[in-house]
C-alpha positions in Angstrom: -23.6 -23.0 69.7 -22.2 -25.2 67.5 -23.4 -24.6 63.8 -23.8 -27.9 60.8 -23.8 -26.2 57.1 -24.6 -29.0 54.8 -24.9 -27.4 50.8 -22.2 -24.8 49.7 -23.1 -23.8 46.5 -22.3 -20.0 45.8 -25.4 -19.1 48.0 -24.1 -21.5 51.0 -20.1 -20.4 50.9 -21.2 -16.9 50.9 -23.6 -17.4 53.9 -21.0 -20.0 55.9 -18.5 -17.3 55.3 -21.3 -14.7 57.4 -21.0 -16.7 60.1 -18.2 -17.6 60.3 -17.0 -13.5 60.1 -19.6 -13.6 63.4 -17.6 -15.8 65.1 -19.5 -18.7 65.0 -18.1 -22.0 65.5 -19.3 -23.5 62.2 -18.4 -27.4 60.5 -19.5 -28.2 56.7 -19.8 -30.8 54.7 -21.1 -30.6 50.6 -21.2 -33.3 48.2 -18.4 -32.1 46.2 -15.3 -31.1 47.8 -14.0 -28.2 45.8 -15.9 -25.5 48.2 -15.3 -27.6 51.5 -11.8 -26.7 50.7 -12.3 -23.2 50.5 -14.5 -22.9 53.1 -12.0 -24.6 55.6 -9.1 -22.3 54.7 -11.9 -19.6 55.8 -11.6 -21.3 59.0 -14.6 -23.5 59.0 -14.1 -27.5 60.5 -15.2 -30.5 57.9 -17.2 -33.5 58.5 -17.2 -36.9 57.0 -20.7 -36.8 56.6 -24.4 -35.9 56.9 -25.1 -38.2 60.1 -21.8 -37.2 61.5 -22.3 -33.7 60.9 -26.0 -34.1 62.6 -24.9 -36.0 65.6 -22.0 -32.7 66.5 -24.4 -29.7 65.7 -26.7 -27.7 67.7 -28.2 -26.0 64.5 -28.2 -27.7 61.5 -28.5 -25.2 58.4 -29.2 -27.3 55.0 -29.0 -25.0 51.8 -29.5 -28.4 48.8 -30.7 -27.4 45.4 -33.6 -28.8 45.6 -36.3 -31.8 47.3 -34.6 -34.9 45.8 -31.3 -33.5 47.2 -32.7 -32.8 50.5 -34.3 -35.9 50.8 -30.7 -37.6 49.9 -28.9 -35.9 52.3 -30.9 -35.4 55.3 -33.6 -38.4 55.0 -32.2 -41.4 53.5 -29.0 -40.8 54.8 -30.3 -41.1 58.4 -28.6 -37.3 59.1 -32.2 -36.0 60.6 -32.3 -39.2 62.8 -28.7 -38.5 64.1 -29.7 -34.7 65.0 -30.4 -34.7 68.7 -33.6 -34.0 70.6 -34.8 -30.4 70.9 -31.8 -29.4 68.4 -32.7 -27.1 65.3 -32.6 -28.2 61.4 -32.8 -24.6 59.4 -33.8 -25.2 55.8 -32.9 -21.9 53.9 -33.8 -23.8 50.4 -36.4 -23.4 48.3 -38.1 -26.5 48.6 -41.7 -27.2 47.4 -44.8 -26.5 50.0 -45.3 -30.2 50.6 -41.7 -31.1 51.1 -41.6 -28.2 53.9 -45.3 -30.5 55.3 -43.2 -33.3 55.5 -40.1 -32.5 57.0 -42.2 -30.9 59.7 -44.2 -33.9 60.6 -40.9 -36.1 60.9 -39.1 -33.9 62.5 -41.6 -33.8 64.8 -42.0 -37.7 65.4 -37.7 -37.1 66.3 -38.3 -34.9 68.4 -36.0 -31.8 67.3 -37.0 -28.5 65.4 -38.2 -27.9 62.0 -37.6 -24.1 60.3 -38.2 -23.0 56.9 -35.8 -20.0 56.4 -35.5 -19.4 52.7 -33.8 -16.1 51.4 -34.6 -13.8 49.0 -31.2 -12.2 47.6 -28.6 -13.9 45.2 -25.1 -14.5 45.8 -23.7 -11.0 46.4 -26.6 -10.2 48.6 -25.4 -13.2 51.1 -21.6 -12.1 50.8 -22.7 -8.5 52.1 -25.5 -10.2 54.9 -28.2 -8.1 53.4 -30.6 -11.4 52.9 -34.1 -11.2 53.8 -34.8 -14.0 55.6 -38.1 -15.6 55.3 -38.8 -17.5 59.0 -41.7 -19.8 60.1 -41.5 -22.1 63.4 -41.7 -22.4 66.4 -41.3 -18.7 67.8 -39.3 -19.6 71.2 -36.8 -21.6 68.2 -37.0 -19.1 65.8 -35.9 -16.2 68.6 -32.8 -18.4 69.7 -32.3 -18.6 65.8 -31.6 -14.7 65.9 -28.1 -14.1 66.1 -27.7 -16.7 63.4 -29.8 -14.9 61.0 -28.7 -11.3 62.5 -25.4 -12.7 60.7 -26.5 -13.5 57.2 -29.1 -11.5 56.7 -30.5 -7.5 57.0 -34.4 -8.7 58.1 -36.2 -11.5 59.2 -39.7 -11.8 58.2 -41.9 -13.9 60.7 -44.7 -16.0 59.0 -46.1 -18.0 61.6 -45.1 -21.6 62.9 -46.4 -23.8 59.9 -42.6 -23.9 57.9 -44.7 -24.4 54.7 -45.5 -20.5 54.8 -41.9 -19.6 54.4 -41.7 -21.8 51.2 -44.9 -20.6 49.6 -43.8 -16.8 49.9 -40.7 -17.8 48.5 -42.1 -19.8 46.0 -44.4 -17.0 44.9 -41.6 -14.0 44.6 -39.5 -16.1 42.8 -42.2 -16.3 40.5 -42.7 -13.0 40.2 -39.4 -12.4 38.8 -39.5 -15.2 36.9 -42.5 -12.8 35.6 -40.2 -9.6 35.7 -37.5 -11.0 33.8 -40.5 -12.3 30.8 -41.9 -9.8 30.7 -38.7 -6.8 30.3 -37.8 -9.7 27.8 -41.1 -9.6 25.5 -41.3 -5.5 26.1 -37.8 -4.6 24.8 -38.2 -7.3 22.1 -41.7 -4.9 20.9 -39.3 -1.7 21.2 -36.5 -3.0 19.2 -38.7 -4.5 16.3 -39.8 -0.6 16.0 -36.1 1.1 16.1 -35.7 1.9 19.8 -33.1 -0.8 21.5 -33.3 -2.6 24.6 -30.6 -0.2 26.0 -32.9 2.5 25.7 -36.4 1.0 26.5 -34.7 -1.0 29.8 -33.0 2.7 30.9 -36.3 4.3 30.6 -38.6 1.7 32.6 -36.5 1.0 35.3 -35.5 4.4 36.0 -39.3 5.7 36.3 -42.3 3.5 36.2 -40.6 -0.1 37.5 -37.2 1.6 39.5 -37.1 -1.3 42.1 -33.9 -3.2 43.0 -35.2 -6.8 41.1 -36.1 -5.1 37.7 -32.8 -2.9 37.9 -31.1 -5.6 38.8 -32.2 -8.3 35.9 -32.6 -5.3 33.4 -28.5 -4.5 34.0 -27.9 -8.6 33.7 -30.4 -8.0 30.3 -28.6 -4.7 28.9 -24.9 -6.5 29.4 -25.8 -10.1 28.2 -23.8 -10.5 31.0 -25.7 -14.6 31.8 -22.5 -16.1 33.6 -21.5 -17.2 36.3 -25.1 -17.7 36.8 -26.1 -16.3 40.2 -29.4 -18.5 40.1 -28.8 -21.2 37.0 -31.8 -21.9 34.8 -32.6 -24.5 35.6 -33.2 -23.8 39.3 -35.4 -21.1 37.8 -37.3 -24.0 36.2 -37.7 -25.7 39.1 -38.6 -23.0 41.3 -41.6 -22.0 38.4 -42.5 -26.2 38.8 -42.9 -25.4 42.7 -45.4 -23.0 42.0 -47.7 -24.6 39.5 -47.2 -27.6 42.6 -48.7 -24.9 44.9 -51.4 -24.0 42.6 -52.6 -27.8 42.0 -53.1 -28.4 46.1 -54.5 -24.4 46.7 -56.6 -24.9 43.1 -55.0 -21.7 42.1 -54.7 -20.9 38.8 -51.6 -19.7 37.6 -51.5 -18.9 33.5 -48.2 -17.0 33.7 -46.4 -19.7 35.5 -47.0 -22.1 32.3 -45.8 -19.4 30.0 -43.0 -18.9 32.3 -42.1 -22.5 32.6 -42.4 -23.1 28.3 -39.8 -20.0 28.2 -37.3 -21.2 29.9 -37.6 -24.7 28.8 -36.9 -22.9 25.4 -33.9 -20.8 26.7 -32.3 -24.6 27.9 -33.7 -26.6 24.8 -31.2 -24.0 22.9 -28.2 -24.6 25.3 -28.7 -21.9 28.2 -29.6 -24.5 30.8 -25.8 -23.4 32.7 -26.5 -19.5 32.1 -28.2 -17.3 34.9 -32.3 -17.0 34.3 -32.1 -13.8 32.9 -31.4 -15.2 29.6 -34.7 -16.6 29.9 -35.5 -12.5 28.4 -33.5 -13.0 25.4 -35.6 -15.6 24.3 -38.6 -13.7 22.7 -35.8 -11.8 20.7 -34.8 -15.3 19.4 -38.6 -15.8 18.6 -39.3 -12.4 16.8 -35.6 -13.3 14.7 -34.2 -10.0 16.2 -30.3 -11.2 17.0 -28.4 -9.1 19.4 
């Protein structure tokens, strides 16, 4: 099986390197050649480009920041046209619900394979292949797709052949520690206006009432001011937060967190953190209630 990787941010190198550790037979290509470097001295083949990197894969993976880049790449280019009939185009981006609608229905009129496989895990979680994998397709693809994901990831979760059901789920979690990461900002901010420091109050919580890996996680990044390298950059976080109100428009959900989510962090980048990891998105309410660290 031979395997296209188009998109090696930190996420993408880390999950190339999986499979390539699997012994899968893998080519790359990325916009920008600093990681295609890397990940050829990892033993991975290069490709000129998106069409020609189409035309020699089996299983096209695309991991792009986002649905202008994704368009770019695999549509305009003419990459999805090159892919051959009843071959597999993997999209383990977050991509909005509507983008996901879309790729299906041309991928479809080509003939080949559409799945939505986004992840939920940052970069260290993909260097160890302990991803969750969130899967919707066609189930004869998606079980051909196996080893592949056995390789990157510690679980698939099946959501049905509609791709779009992978993107709202991920859509929605990342939302939900969008609202984690708030709302441990806003609490320790309270604690430390009254003498007891975000140390302290962050220890307590996530040891008792919220001990789960995304709030021990964020609370550590929190406690340290430890913001770079950004494992998810701001401003994906922004965009991720803009997929969800999206969602909510077309399902007439509403959604009043995700528009104090999205004001936060266009605060955190309006002072300059727009490079830093998300989590600084907490230390904006300090900034609000003039309590410096």
């Amino acid at each position: 099986m031979k395997i296209g990787f188009m998109g090696l941010g930190a996420m993408g190198q880390a999950m190339v390197s999986r499979l390539l550790e699997a012994g899968f037979e893998v080519t790359v290509w990325n916009r920008s050649p600093g990681p295609v470097t890397t990940a050829k001295a990892n033993g991975a083949a290069v490709s000129e480009s998106p069409v020609k990197l189409a035309k020699a894969s089996d299983v096209l993976i695309s991991m792009l920041p986002d649905d202008n880049a994704a368009h770019e790449v695999l549509v305009a280019s003419k990459a999805l046209e090159a892919l051959g009939k009843d071959r597999v185009h993997v999209n383990m981006a977050t991509v909005s619900v509507g983008f996901a609608r879309g790729m299906q229905a041309l991928h479809q009129r080509l003939g080949s394979h559409y799945v939505a496989a986004p992840v939920l895990g940052r970069p260290d979680v993909a260097a160890a292949g302990k991803l969750n994998i969130l899967a919707a397709g066609d189930a004869a693809v998606l079980e051909r797709l196996q080893p592949l994901f056995a390789a990157m990831g510690q679980k698939v979760w099946p959501l049905g052949e509609s791709p779009e059901r992978a993107n709202v789920v991920k859509v929605a979690a990342n939302l939900m520690l969008a609202t984690a990461i708030e709302s441990m900002g806003e609490a320790s901010a309270l604690t430390e206006a009254h003498g007891v420091g975000r140390d302290d109050f962050l220890e307590i919580v996530t040891g008792t009432l919220f001990a789960a890996p995304a709030y021990q996680g964020y609370a550590k990044l929190i406690r340290e001011a430890r913001y770079e390298p950004a494992g998810m950059r701001m401003g994906w976080g922004l965009k991720d937060v803009g997929l969800a109100l999206q969602a909510s428009q077309e399902g007439r959900v509403p959604l009043p967190f995700a528009g104090v989510l999205r004001d936060s962090l266009l605060d955190a980048m309006a002072r300059g953190d727009g490079e830093k990891d998300w989590a600084a998105m907490a230390e904006t309410p300090f900034r609000r209630a003039n309590l410096p660290r």
